[in-house]
Structure formats: C-alpha cells, structure tokens
C-alpha positions as CSV (number, residue, x, y, z in Angstrom):
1,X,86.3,37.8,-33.1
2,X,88.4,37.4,-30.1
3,X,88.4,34.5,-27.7
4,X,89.1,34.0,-24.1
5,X,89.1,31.0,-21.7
6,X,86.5,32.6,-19.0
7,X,87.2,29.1,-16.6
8,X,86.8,25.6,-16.9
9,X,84.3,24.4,-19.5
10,X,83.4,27.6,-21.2
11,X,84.9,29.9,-23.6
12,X,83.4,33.5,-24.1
13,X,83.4,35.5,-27.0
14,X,83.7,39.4,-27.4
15,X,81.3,39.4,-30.7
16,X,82.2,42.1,-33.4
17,X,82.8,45.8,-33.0
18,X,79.1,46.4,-33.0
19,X,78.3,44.9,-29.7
20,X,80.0,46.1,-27.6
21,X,79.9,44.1,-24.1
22,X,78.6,41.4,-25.7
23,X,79.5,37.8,-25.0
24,X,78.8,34.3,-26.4
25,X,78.9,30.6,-24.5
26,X,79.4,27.5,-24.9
27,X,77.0,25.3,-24.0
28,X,77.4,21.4,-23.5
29,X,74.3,19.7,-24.1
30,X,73.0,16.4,-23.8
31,X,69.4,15.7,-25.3
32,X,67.1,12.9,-24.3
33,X,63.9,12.4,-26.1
34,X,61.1,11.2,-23.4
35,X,59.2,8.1,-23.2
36,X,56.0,10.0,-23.3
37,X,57.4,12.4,-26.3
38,X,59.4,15.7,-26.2
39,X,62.8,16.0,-25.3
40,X,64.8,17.0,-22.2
41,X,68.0,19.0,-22.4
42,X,70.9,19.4,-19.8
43,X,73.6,21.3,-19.8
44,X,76.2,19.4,-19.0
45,X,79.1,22.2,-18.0
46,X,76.2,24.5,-15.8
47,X,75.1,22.9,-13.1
48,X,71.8,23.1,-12.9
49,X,70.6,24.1,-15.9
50,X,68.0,23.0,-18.4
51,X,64.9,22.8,-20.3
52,X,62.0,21.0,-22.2
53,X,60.3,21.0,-25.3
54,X,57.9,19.5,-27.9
55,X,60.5,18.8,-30.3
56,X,64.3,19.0,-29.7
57,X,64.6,22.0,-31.8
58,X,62.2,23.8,-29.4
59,X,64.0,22.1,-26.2
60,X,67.3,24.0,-27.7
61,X,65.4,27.2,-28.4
62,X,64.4,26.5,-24.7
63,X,67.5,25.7,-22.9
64,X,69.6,28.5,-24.9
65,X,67.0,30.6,-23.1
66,X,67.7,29.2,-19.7
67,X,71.0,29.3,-19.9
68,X,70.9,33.1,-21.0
69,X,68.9,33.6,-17.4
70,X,71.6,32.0,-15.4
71,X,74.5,33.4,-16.6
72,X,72.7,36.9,-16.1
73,X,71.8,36.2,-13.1
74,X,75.3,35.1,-12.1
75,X,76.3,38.5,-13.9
76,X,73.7,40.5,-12.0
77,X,75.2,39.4,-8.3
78,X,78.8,39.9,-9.6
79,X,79.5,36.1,-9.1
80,X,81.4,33.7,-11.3
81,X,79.6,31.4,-13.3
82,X,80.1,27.7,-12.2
83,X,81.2,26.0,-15.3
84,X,82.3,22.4,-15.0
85,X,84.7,20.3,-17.3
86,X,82.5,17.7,-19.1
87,X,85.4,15.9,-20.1
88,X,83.9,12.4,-17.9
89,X,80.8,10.2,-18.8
90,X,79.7,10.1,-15.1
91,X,76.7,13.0,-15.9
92,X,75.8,12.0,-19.3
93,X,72.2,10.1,-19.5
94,X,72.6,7.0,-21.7
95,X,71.6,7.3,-24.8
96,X,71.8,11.1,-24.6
97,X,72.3,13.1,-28.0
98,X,75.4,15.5,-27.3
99,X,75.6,18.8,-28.9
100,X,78.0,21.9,-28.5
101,X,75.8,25.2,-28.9
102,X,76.9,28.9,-28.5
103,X,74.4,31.0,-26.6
104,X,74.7,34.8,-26.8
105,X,74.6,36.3,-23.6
C-alpha cells in the first residue's frame, strides 16, 4: 500500500494492485449523540460535510457515504478537495466522540 500526503488534513491511499485508481481518506469525525436520540456526525477536516443516524454505527455508515459524494464531486469538477487541519479545538462540539475513519473513494 502506498501513501501520499494529498494536502492538509488528509492522506490518500493507492489501494492494492487490484484497484487500480482507487483511493482511500481519512476522515476526522466528531460524533454527538442527540438529545432526542440518534447521533450526528461531522467531519471535522471537510468542510461541510456530515450525516445522521439512528445509532452511531448507522451515522458512520451514513457520513462515510457523504463524504464519498463530496470528494467525487470535487473529483468530477477537477477541483481540489478542501481539507482542513483539525489540529485546534475551536470546531469540536463539547462532548463530541472523536474518531479517525478511512473512507474508500
């Protein structure tokens, strides 16, 4: 597996002689569970991004989705992807859950 700083925040992966083209992502999550149940998930280094569920295994399943969609869709207009350093607290909802996820795209 070979690995490559794409910019800021995110590291891509060129997965396996198999797959040819494709990529993986890290993802920067922070998970809050809602007063009214279900959880919320943002990405913290893609602006913008993020997802729901009923539990926060489906919120995951959920946001790995979402950020598939963006990054495609950055893909698809031949733009950059923004990704941001999450190294600060400033974005981070107290009491968040934080959790690093790799997302095939």
């Amino acid at each position: 597996m070979t690995f490559e700083l794409k910019s800021s925040g995110a590291t891509q992966a060129t997965i396996g002689p198999f797959s040819r083209g494709a990529r993986a992502v890290r993802a920067h999550l922070a998970i809050v569970k809602d007063p009214d149940g279900g959880f919320s998930v943002i990405v913290l280094n893609l602006p913008g991004c993020g997802s729901c569920g009923e539990s926060e295994e489906e919120a995951i399943t959920n946001v790995r989705e979402a950020v598939k969609g963006v990054v495609e869709s950055y893909d698809d207009d031949g733009l950059d992807v923004p990704w941001v350093d999450t190294m600060t607290d400033e974005d981070i909802p107290e009491g968040a859950k934080l959790k690093w996820i790799m997302v095939n795209v």
